[in-house]
C-alpha positions in Angstrom: 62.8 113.3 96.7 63.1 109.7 95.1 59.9 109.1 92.8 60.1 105.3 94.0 60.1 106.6 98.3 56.5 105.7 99.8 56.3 105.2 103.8 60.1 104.6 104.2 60.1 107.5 106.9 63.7 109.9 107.9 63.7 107.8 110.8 63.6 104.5 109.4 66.0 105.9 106.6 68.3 107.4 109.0 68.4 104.1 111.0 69.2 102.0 108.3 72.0 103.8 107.5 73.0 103.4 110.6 73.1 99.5 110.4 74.9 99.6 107.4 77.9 101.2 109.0 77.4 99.0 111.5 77.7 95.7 109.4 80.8 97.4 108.0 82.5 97.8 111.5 81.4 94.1 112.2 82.8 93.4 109.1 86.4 94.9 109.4 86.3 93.9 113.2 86.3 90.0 112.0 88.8 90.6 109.3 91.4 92.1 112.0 90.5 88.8 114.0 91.3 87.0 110.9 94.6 88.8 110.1 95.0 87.8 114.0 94.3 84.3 113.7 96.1 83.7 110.4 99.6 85.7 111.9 102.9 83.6 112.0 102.7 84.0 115.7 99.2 82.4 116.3 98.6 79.8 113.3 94.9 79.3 113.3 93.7 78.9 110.0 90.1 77.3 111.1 89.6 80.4 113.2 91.1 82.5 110.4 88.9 81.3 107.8 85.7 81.2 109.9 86.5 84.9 111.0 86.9 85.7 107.1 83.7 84.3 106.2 82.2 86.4 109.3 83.7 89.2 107.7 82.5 88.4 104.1 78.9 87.7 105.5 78.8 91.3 107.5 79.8 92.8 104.3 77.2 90.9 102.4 74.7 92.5 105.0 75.6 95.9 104.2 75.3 95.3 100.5 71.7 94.2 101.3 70.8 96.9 103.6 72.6 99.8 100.9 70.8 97.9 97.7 67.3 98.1 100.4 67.8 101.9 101.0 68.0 102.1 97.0 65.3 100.6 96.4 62.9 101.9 99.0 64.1 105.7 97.3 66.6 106.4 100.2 70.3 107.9 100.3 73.0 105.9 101.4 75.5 107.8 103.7 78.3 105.9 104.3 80.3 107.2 107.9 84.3 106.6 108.9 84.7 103.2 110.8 86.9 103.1 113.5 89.7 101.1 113.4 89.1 97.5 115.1 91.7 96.0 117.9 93.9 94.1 116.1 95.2 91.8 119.7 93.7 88.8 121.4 94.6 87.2 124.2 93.7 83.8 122.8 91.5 82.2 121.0 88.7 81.5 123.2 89.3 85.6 124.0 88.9 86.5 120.4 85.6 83.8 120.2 84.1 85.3 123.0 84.8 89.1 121.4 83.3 87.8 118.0 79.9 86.4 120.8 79.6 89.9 121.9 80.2 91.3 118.9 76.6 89.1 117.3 75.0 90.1 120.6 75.6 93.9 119.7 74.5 93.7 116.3 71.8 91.6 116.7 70.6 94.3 119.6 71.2 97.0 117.0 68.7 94.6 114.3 65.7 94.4 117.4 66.1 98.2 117.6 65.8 98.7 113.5 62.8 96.1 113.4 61.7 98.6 116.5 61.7 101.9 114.4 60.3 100.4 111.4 57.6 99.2 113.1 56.9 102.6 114.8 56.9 104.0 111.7 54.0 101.6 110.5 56.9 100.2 107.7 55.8 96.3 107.4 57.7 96.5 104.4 61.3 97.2 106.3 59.6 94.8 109.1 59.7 92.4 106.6 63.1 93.2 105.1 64.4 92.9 108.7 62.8 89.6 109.7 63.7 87.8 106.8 67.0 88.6 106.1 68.7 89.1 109.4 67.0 88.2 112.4 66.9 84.1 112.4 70.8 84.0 111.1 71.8 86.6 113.9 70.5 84.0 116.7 72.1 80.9 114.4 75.3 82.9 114.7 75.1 83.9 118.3 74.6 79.8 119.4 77.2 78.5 117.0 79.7 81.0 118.9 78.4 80.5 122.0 79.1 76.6 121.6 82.8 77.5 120.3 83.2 78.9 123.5 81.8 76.2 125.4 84.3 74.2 123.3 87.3 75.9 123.5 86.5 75.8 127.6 87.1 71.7 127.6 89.4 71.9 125.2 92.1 74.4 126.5 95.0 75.6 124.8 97.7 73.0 123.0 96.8 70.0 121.1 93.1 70.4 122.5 93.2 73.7 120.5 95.1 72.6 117.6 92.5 69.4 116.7 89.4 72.0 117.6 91.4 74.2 115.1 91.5 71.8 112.4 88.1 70.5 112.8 87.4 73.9 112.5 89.1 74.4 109.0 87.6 71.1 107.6 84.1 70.6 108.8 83.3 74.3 109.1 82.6 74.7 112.5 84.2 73.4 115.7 81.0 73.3 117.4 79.7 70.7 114.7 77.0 71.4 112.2 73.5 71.1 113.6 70.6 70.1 112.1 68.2 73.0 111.8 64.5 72.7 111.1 
């Protein structure tokens, strides 16, 4: 055992590990949507590079999670991922799969804040809270609003101008102010 592991339990450990593979599956799921989005035969590139930086920023939360489980003295067990869909019927059809996609992670976060606190593990409560939490319920709005969006705007020029405000102000659903 780790000389630097104190109160990080199996369970918590084990758990963790768990969330890293699932940042990586969120991770290659949006980089499919962005090979999607970026095809000859769709020709988003706002939707292609948001649903590369999704991809980037899932990554970056796996990093953070596997540098965590170092710290704390755990083992980092990385699993296969299965491979994502790589087909949408559109793009309000991929948004709405990337919305679900938040929901499920940010389910699988609550449950890891769950263990660690069951564990008596403020530390990983901590970790949990401040890293993930807040962005996961930023993320789940601004994709809920991009669907909401792509609703009025349809498909056709509606989507093309969403698209390109999308590429060039970083969001189609606007930047809001957040306190």
């Amino acid at each position: 055992m780790s000389l630097a592991k104190q109160n990080f339990a199996n369970t918590s450990e084990e758990a963790l590990n768990q969330q890293v593979n699932t940042e990586l599956q969120a991770s290659q799921i949006y980089l499919s949507m962005a090979a999607w989005a970026g095809s000859s035969l769709i020709v988003l590139p706002g939707l292609e590079k948001y649903f590369r930086e999704s991809a980037n920023e899932e990554r970056e939360h796996a990093q953070k999670m596997i540098d965590y489980i170092n710290t704390r003295g755990g083992k980092v067990i990385l699993r296969g991922l299965q491979a994502p869909e790589n087909e949408w019927k559109s793009a309000k059809n991929a948004v709405e799969s990337a919305l679900q996609l938040e929901k499920d992670v940010n389910k699988s976060l609550l449950n890891l804040h769950k263990i660690a606190d069951g564990q008596g593990d403020p530390q990983m409560c901590d970790f949990v809270e401040s890293h993930f939490l807040n962005e996961q319920v930023e993320a789940i709005r601004k994709l809920s609003d991009m669907v909401v969006q792509l609703n009025r705007v349809g498909d056709g020029l509606g989507l093309h101008i969403w698209d390109h405000e999308l590429l060039h102000e970083g969001t189609g659903a606007g930047n809001r102010a957040t306190a």
